[in-house]
C-alpha positions as MATLAB code, in Angstrom:
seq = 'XXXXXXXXXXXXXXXXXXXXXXXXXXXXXXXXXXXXXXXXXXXXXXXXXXXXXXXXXXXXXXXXXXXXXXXXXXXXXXXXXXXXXXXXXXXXXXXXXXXXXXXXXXXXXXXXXXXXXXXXXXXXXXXXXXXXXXXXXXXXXXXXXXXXXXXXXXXXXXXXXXXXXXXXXXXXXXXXXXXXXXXXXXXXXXXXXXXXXXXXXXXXXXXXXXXXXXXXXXXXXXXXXXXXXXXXXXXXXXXXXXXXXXXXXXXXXXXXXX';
ca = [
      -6.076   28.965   31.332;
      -6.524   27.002   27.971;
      -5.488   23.701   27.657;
      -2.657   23.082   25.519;
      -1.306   19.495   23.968;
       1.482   18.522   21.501;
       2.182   17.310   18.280;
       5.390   16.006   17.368;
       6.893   15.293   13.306;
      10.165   13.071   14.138;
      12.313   13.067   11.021;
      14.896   10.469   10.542;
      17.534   10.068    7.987;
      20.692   11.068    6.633;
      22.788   14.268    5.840;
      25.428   13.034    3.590;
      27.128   10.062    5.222;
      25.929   11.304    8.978;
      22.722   10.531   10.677;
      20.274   13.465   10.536;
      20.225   15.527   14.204;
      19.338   18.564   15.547;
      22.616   20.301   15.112;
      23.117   18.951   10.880;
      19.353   20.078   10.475;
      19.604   23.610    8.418;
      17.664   26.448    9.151;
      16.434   26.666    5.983;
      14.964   22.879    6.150;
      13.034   24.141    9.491;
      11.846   27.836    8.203;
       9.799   25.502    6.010;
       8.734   22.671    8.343;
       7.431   25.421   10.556;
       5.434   26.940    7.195;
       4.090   23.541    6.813;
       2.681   22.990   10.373;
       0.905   26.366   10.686;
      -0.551   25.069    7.107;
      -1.189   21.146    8.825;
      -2.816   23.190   11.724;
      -5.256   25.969   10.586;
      -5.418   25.453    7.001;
      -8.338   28.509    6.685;
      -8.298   32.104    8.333;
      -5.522   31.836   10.853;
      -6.414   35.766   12.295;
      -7.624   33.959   15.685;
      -5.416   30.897   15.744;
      -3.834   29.884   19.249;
       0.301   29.845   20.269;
       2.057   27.349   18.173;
       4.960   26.903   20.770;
       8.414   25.158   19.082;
      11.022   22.857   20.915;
      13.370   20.318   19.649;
      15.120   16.987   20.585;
      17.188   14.357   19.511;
      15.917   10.882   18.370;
      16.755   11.816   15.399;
      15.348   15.187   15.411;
      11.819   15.460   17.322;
      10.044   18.679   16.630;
       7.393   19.498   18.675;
       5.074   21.839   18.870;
       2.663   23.000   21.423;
      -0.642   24.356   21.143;
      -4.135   24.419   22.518;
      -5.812   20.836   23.352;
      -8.850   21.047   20.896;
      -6.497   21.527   18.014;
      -4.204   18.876   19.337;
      -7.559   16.417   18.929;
      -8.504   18.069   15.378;
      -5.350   17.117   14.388;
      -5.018   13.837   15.469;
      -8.302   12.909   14.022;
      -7.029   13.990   10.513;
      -3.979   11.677   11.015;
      -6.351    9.215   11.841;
      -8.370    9.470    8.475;
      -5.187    9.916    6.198;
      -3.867    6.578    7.505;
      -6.791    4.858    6.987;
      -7.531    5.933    3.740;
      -4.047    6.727    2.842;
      -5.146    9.143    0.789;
      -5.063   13.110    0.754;
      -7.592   14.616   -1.893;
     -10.484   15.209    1.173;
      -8.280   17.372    3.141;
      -8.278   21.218    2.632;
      -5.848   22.613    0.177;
      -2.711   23.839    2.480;
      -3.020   20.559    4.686;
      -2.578   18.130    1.532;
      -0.108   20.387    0.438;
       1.873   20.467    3.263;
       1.515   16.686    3.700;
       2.612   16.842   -0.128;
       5.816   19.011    0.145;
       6.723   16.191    3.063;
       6.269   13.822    0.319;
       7.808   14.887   -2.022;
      11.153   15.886    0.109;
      10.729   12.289    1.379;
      11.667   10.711   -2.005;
      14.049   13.633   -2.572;
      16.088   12.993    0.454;
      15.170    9.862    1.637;
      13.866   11.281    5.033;
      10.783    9.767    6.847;
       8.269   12.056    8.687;
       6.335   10.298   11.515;
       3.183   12.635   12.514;
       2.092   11.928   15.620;
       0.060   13.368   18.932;
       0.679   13.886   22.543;
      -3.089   12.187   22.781;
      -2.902    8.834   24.388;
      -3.414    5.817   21.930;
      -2.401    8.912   19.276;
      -2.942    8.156   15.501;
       0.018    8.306   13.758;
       0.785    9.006   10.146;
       4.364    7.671    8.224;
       5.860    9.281    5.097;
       8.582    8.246    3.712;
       9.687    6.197    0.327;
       7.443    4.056    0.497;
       4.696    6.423    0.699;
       2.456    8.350   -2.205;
       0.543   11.221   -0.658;
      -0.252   13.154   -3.918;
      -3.391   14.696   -4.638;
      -4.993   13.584   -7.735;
      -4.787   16.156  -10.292;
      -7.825   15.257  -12.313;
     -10.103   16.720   -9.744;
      -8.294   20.340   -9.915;
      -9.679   22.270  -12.808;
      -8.932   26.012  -13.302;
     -11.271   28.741  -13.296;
     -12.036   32.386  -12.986;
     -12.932   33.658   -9.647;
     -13.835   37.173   -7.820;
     -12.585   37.565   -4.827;
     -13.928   40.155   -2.356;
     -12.652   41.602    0.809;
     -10.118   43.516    2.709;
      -6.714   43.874    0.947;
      -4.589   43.648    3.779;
      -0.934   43.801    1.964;
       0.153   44.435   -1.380;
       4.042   44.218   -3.091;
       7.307   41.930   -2.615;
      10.522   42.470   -3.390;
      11.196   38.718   -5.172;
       7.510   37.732   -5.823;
       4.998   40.443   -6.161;
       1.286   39.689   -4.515;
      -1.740   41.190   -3.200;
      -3.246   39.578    0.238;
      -7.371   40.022    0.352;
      -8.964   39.042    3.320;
     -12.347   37.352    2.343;
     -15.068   37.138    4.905;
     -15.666   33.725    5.738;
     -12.738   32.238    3.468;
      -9.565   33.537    4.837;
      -6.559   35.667    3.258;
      -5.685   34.747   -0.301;
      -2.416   35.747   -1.545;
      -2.768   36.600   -4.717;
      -0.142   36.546   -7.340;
       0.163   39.895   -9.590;
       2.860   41.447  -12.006;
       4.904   44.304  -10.330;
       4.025   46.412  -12.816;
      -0.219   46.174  -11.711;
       0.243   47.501   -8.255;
       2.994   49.707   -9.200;
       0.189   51.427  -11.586;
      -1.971   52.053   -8.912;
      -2.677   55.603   -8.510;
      -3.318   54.800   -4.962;
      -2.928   52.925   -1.876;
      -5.385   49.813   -2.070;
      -4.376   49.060    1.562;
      -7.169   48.382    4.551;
      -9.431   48.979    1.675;
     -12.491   46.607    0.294;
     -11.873   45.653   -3.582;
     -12.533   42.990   -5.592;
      -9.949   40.726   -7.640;
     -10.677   38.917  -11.032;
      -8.371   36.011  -10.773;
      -7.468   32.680  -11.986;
      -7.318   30.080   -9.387;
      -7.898   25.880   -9.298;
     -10.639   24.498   -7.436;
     -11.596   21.072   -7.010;
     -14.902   19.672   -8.648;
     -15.687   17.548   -5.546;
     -15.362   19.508   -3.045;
     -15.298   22.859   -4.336;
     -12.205   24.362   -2.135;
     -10.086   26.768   -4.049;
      -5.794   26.461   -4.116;
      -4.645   29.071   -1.884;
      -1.250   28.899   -3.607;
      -2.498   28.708   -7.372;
      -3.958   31.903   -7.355;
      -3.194   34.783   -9.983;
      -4.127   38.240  -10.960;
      -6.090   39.556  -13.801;
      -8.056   42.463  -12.667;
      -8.709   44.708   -9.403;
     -11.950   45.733   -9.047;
     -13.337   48.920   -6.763;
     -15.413   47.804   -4.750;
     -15.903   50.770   -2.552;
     -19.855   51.971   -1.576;
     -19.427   55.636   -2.839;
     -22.168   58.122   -4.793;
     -20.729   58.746   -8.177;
     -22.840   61.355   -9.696;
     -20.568   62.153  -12.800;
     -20.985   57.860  -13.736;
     -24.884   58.533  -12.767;
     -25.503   61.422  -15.198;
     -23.468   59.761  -17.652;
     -26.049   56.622  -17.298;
     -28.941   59.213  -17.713;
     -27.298   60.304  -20.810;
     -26.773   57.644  -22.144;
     -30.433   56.165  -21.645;
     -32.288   59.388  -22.657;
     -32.528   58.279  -26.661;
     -34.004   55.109  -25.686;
     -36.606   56.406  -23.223;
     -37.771   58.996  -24.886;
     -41.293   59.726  -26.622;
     -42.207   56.703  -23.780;
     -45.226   56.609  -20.999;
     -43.824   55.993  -18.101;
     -46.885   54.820  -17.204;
     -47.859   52.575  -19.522;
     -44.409   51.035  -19.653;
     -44.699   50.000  -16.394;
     -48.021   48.994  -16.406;
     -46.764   46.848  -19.326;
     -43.717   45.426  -17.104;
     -45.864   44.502  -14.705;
     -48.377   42.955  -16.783;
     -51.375   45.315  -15.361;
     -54.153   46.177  -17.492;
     -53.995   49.569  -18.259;
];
């Protein structure tokens, strides 16, 4: 049986005039705590990921979470690293985000997040106020990028997006009009393409923002024989090549004496 450990995030502060617990903390508030974990915790392909288990107590509220040992250590080693350096532009994309949105909801609300481990001796990581966890946004330039793989899921109802599964690199979620996949004369689904997009990445370390990316162009990427595009190729080159040796043009590519 694997080994599991814990992480905890206790967030203290206020809800109005009454001290922040368990009971006055919306579901809303956790749906995207737990988003943010799953982002702290496997910030790349998440297809094999272990159990991210989900309890909490009072104090004020203690949310912990329970998964397997080695990510437990991963984890605490990052802590470990941000507090030292107090600084989040080495980390991968979703976990400086996620440390980001904490940020960011820190100053909004006035809340403090205290990341810690189950490890003993655990490294443990404060945001609040007083804090600045931002990335710095001169090393985030935008670019075009192809993306190839598996497109797992395509639509939305609010925000339309196409998910590609890229060997190696993860699932990308790809923003797109409505409009593009509803022009689709077929079902893109379980299928390999590629997608044109426009995406940051950062000049240092050359990561690209999951959540930045947008649509500009599906490409099919499917191995198929297409002998109508073939002949049309032929056609096409048949001016060109005629009245010419084959041999002696290739003799002449080659650079062999004739």
């Amino acid at each position: 049986m694997e080994k599991t450990g814990t992480i905890q995030i206790r967030i203290e502060g206020l809800v109005g005039a009454m001290k922040l617990t368990p009971e006055s903390f919306d579901i809303r508030e956790l749906k995207d705590l737990l988003t943010r974990v799953e982002d702290l915790l496997f910030p790349g392909d998440r297809k094999e990921r272990p159990v991210i288990g989900y309890r909490n107590e009072e104090g004020s509220v203690r949310n912990i979470f329970t998964t397997s040992m080695q990510t437990v250590i991963a984890f605490n080693a990052v802590l470990g690293q941000v507090q030292q350096q107090q600084n989040i532009d080495f980390l991968e994309v979703r976990t400086a985000s996620a440390i980001e949105a904490m940020q960011n909801e820190a100053i909004k609300k006035g809340w403090s997040f205290t990341l810690s481990t189950g490890l003993p001796n655990s490294a443990e990581l404060v945001v609040d106020r007083e804090t600045l966890f931002k990335r710095t946004d001169d090393v985030w330039v935008e670019v075009e990028l192809y993306l190839y793989g598996e497109v797992i899921d395509a639509g939305g109802k609010e925000k339309a997006n196409i998910h590609v599964s890229v060997p190696g690199k993860g699932v990308f979620i790809v923003q797109a009009p409505k409009q593009a996949i509803a022009d689709l004369k077929e079902s893109i689904i379980y299928k390999p393409y590629g997608l044109r997009v426009l995406g940051k990445q950062n000049m240092s370390t050359g990561e690209v923002d999951r959540n930045s990316v947008q649509f500009l162009e599906l490409i099919d990427h499917q191995a198929r024989f297409d002998k109508d595009y073939l002949n049309q190729l032929r056609k096409k080159a048949a001016p060109w090549i005629k009245g010419i040796d084959p041999d002696a043009w290739l003799n002449e590519i080659r650079g062999t004496d004739a």
